[in-house]
N, C-alpha and C positions, 0 to 999 in steps of 0.2 A: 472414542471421544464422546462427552456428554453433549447434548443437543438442549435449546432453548427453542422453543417458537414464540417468535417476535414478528411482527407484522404481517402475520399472514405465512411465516416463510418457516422451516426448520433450519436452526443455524446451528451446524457442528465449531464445537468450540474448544480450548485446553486451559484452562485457569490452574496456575503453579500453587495457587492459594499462598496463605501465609497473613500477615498482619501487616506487612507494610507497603505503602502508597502504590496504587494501582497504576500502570500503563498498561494499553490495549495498543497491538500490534496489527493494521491493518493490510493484507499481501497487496500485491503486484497482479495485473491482468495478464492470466497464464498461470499463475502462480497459486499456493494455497498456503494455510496457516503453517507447513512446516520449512517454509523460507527461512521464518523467525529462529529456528533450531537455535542458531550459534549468539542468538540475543538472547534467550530465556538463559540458556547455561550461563549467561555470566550474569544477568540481571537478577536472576529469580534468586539470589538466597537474601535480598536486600528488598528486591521489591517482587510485590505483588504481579505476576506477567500473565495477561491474557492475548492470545490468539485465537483467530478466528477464521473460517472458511466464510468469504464472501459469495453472495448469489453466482453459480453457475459451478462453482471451482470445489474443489476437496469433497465433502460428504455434505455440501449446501447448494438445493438445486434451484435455480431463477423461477422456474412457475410461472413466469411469462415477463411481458417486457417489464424495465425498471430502469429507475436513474439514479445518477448518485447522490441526489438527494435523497432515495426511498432507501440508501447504503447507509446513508448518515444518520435516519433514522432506526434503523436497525442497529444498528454499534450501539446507540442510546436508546433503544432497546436491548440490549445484549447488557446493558448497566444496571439498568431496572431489574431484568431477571437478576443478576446475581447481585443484588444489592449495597452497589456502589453508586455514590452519588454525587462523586466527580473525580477525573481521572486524568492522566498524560494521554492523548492522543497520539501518535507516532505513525506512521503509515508509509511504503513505499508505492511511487508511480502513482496508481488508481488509489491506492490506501491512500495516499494524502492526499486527492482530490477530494474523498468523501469525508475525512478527519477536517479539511478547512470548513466543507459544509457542514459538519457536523458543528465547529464551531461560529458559524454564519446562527446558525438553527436556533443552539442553546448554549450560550458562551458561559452561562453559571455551573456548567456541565465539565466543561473541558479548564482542566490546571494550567497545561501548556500543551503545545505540540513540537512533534519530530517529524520533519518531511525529508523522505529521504529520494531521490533522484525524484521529484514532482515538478508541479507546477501548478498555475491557475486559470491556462488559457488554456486555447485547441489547437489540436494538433497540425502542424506544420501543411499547411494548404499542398504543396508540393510533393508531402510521402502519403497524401491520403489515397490517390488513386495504386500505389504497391500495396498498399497495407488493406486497401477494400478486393483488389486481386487476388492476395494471400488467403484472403477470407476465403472469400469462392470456391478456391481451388481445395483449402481446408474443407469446407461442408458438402462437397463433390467427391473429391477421393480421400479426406481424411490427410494427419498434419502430415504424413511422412514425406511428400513433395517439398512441405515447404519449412520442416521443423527445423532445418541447421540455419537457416536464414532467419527465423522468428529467435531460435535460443544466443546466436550470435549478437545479436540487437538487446535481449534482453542481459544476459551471461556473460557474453565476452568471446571470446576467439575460443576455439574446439580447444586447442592446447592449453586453455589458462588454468586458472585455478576449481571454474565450478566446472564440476561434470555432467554433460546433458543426459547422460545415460538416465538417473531416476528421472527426469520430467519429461523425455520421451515416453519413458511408461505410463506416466501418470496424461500424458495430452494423449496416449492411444486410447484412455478408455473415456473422454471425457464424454458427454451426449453432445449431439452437435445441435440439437434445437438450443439447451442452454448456452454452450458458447456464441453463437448468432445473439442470441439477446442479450450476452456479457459484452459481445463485441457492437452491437450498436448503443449500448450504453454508453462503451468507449467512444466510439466517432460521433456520435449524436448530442454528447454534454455538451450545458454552454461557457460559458466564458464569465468567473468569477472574481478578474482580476479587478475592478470595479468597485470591487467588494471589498478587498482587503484590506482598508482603512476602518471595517467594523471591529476588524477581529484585533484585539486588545491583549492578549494572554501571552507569556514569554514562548517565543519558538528558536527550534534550532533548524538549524538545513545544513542538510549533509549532501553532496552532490560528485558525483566520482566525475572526473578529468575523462575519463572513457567512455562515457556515454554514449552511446551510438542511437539516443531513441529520443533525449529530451537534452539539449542545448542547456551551458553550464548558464550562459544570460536567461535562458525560462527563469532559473533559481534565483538568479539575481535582481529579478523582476516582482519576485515574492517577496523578498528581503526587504526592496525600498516601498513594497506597497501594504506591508504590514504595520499595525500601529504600536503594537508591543517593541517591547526587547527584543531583537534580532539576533542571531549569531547565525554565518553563512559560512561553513568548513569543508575547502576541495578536498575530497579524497584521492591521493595520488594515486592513478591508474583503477579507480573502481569504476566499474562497468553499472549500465543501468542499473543491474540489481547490486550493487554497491555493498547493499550490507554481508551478503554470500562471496564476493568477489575478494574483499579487502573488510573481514570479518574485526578483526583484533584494534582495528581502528575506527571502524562504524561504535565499535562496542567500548570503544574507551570514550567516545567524543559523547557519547550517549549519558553515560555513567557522569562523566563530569560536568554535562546538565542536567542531569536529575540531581546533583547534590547541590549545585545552586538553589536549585525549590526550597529546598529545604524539606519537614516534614510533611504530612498530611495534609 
């Protein structure tokens, strides 16, 4: 994959290229630029698709602490390098945390956004003390204690449609100093829900019915506290990561708001 260094950081990236209207795909914490697989195949011979590995994940390494505002600036970085100079924002979980800041940041920047199982607050008071245990146990002995329980939350039930097998390989080799600082990114953000009457640009929210990590009200809560255009669409039966879960439907609800935009 080709690499940009943007604020300090090397960002491994995949840009579909082509001439028409850019979105940027931002993954899931846990996750890396190749979540998007089954969105580039069907976006890219229409639009321009960039994915990216955020700090810690894929072949892009944190380098020390960071927030997702220093996320949000990177993606708008990642535009600057490849010379684009406003685009679709789109992001699951953590991707749309830093795609809202991103257009908090620089809203001349962003066309519209796609959030997909997100939100704009913090996380459920109640799952912090499992999910700070998880941690623990992860940077002590490594995920394999606690990986069916972190891939179920994200993925879905072992028997469903995505298979944990490739992202257990990919969380056996992760460094553990960078997941620590991916992970107190995650529990340590603040609460941008306050905010969301700045952001003015048409969004879609996609939110699977099976959630097991982020309550379908978080999405509903984005919806009425956006100032743009809204469109809020359950996805039956899709799991946090929603768009791997229930693919053909992420990827159709997608496409029929990108042709509302219209051109460039």
């Amino acid at each position: 994959m080709p690499t940009a260094s943007v604020n300090g950081v090397t960002i491994t990236y995949h840009d579909s290229g082509g001439t028409g209207p850019a979105i940027v795909l931002s993954h899931g914490y846990l996750m890396d630029s190749s979540m998007f697989d089954p969105q580039v195949a069907a976006l890219a011979p229409e639009y321009r698709v960039i994915t990216w590995d955020e700090r810690g994940f894929g072949g892009t390494r944190a380098a020390g602490p960071f927030s997702y505002w220093d996320s949000a600036a990177d993606v708008l970085g990642l535009l600057d390098h490849l010379g684009i100079e406003r685009a679709v924002l789109g992001g699951m979980s953590q991707g749309g945390f830093l795609s809202l800041r991103a257009a908090l940041q620089a809203p001349e920047r962003v066309r519209a956004l796609v959030l997909i199982d997100s939100q704009a607050g913090l996380e459920d008071p109640a799952a912090v003390p499992a999910y700070e245990e998880m941690e623990r146990i992860w940077l002590e002995q490594g995920p394999e204690p606690v990986q069916d329980v972190v891939a179920s939350l994200i993925l879905g039930a072992p028997d469903g449609p995505v298979d944990y097998a490739p992202w257990f390989a990919k969380w056996a080799v992760l460094d553990r100093e960078d997941t620590e600082f991916a992970f107190r990114c995650l529990m340590d953000r603040d609460d941008i829900t306050a905010r969301l009457g700045e952001v003015t640009c048409p969004a879609l929210i996609l939110h699977g019915t099976a959630d097991a990590a982020i309550p379908m009200e978080r999405a509903e809560a984005v919806r009425d506290g956006l100032a743009g255009p809204v469109t809020l669409e359950r996805i039956e039966g899709g799991t946090h990561a929603a768009n791997l879960s229930r693919p053909a439907e992420v990827n159709a609800a997608i496409l029929n708001f990108l042709h509302t935009l219209g051109g460039s």
